[in-house]
C-alpha positions in Angstrom: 0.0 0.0 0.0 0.9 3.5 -1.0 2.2 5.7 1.8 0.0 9.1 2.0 2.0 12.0 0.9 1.9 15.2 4.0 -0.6 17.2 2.4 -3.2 13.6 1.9 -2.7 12.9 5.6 -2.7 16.3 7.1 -5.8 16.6 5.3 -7.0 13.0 7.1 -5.8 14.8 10.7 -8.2 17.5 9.9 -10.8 15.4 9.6 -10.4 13.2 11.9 -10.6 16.4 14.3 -13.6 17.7 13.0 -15.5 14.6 13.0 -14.7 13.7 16.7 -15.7 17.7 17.8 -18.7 17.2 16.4 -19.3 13.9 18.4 -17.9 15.3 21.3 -20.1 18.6 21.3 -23.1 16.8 20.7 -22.4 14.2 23.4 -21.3 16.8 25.6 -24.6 18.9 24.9 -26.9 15.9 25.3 -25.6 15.1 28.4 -25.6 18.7 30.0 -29.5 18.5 28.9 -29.9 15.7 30.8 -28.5 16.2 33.9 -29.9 19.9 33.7 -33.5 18.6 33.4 -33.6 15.7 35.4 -31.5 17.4 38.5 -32.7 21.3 39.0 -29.9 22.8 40.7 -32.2 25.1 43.0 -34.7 22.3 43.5 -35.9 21.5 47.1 -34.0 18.3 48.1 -37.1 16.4 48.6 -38.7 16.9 45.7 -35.9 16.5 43.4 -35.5 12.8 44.6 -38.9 12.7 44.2 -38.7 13.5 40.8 -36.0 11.7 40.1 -37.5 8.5 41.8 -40.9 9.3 39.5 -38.9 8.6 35.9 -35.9 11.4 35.6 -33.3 8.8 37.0 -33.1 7.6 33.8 -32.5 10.6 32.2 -29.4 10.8 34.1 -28.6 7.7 33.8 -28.4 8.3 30.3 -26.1 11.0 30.3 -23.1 9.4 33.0 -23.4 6.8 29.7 -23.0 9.4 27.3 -19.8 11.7 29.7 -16.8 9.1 29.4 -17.9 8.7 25.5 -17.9 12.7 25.5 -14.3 12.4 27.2 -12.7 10.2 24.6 -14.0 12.2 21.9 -12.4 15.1 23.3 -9.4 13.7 23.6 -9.1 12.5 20.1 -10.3 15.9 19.0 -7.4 17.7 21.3 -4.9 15.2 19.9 -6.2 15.7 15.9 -5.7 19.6 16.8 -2.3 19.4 17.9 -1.1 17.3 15.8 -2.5 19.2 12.6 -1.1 22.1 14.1 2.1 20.5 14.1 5.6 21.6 15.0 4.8 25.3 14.0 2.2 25.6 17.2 3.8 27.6 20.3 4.9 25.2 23.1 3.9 27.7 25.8 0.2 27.6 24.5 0.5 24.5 23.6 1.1 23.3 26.8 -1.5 25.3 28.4 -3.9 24.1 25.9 -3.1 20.3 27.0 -3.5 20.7 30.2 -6.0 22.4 30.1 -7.6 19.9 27.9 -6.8 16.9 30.1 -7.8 19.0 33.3 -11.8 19.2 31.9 -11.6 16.4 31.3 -10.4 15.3 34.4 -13.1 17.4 35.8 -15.6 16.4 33.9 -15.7 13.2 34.9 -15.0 13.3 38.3 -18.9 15.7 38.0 -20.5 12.8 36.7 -19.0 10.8 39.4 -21.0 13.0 42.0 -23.9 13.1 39.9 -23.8 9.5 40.1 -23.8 9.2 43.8 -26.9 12.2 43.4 -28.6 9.0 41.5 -27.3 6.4 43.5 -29.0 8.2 47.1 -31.9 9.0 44.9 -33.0 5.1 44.3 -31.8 4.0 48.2 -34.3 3.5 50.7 -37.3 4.4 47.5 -35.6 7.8 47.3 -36.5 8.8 51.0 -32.3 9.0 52.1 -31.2 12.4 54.0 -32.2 15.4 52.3 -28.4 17.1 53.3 -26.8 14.2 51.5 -28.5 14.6 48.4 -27.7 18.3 48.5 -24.2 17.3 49.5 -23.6 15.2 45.9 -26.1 17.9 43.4 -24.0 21.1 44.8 -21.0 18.6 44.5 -22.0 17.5 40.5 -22.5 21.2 39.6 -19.6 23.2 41.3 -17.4 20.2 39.6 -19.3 20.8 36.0 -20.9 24.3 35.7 -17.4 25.9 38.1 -14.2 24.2 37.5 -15.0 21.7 34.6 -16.2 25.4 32.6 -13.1 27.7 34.0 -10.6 24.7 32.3 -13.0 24.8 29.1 -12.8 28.9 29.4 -8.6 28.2 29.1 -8.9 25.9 26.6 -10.7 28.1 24.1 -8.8 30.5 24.4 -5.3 29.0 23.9 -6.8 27.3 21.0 -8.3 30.3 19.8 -4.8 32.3 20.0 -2.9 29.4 18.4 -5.4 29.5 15.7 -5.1 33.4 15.1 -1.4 33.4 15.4 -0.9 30.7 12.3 -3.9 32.2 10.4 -6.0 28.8 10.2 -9.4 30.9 12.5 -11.0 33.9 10.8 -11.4 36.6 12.9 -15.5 36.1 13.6 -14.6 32.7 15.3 -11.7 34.2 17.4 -14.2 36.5 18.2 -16.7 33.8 19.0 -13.8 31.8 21.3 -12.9 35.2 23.2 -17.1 35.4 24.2 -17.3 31.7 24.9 -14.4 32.0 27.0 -15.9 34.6 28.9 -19.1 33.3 29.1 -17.8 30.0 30.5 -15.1 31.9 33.0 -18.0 34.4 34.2 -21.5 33.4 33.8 -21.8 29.9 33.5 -21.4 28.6 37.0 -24.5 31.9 37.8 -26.7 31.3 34.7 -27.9 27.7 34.2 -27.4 26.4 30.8 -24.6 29.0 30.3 -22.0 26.0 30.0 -23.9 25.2 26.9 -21.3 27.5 25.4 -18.8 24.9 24.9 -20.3 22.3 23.1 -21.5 25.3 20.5 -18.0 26.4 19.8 -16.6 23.7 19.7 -19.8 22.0 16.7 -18.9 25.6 15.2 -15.0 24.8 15.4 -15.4 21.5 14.0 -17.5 22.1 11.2 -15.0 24.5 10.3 -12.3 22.7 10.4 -14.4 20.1 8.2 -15.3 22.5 5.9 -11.4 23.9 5.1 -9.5 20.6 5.5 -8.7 20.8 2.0 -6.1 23.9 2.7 -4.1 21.6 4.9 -1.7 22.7 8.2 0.3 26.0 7.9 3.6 25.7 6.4 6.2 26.1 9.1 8.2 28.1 6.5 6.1 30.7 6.0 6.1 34.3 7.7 
């Protein structure tokens, strides 16, 4: 078999980062849904596990499913970025746009591991358990998704976004769109439900960029 030549496979890096930022957002938006809908994050604790016991656990059950799938396609997607960026990205940004990467999703899942024990207390005892332990594990779920999970997101945007402007391959509306998602994330998300939403946008919006201009290829490290 034929070896690719660079252009063929940096055009096959592009699209493998597209396609898995447009899994990623969507798994990532589905599941914020979810867990937004099936556990209110000003609800009384007695009636959210009675909700929840009533037919929203399964809502939520549904989106710890969909999380660690939303995890691994962000990591492909960070990896297919770098790596079509290639050796003419900046290590300082690229560095804080890995860690900041793994960092979500660190966080990420380590909210969908509270949210989880929000579920678990929810079905013990027919969803009568301790009203302070339930708000223990939601306040837990949230501060981890909507507050930390969204600040790392909020750094990751914007290091992408930089690197981006700095080797020309982002127009100027979508580094304008990463600086207000950035904000929006760093600011307002953990005070406005459904703020965090942000993320999953820019990054479809990202994606189907980079889908739709994979032909161009990665910027030539020779150029000015």
């Amino acid at each position: 078999m034929r070896d690719m030549g660079p252009r063929q496979k940096a055009m096959e890096t592009a699209r493998a980062a597209g396609l898995a930022g447009v899994v990623f957002a969507v798994l990532l938006a589905a599941a914020i849904v979810l867990v937004r809908l099936a556990i209110p994050e000003e609800a009384e604790a007695v009636a959210a596990q009675a909700a929840t016991a009533s037919g929203q656990r399964n809502a939520v059950q549904w989106a710890l499913d969909l999380i660690p799938f939303a995890g691994i396609f962000f990591l492909w997607f960070l990896g297919a970025v770098r790596a079509h960026v290639g050796e003419v990205e900046d290590r300082f940004l690229a560095t804080v746009l890995l860690g900041s990467g793994l960092v979500f999703t660190a966080t990420m899942f380590g909210g969908a591991a509270a949210a989880a024990a929000v579920l678990e207390i929810g079905r013990s005892s027919g969803g009568t358990s301790d009203p302070a332990a339930w708000d223990l594990g939601r306040d837990l779920a949230y501060s981890l998704l909507t507050g930390y999970a969204m600040r790392m997101a909020a750094v990751f945007v914007t290091s992408l976004s930089v690197i981006g402007h700095r080797l020309g391959v982002l127009p100027r509306w979508l580094m304008i769109l990463g600086v207000l998602t950035a904000f929006t994330l760093l600011f307002i998300s953990s005070n406005v439900p459904w703020a965090e939403l942000a993320f999953p946008v820019w990054s479809l919006v990202l994606s189907l960029h980079i889908l739709g201009n994979r032909r161009t290829g990665p910027p030539d490290p020779a150029a000015p």
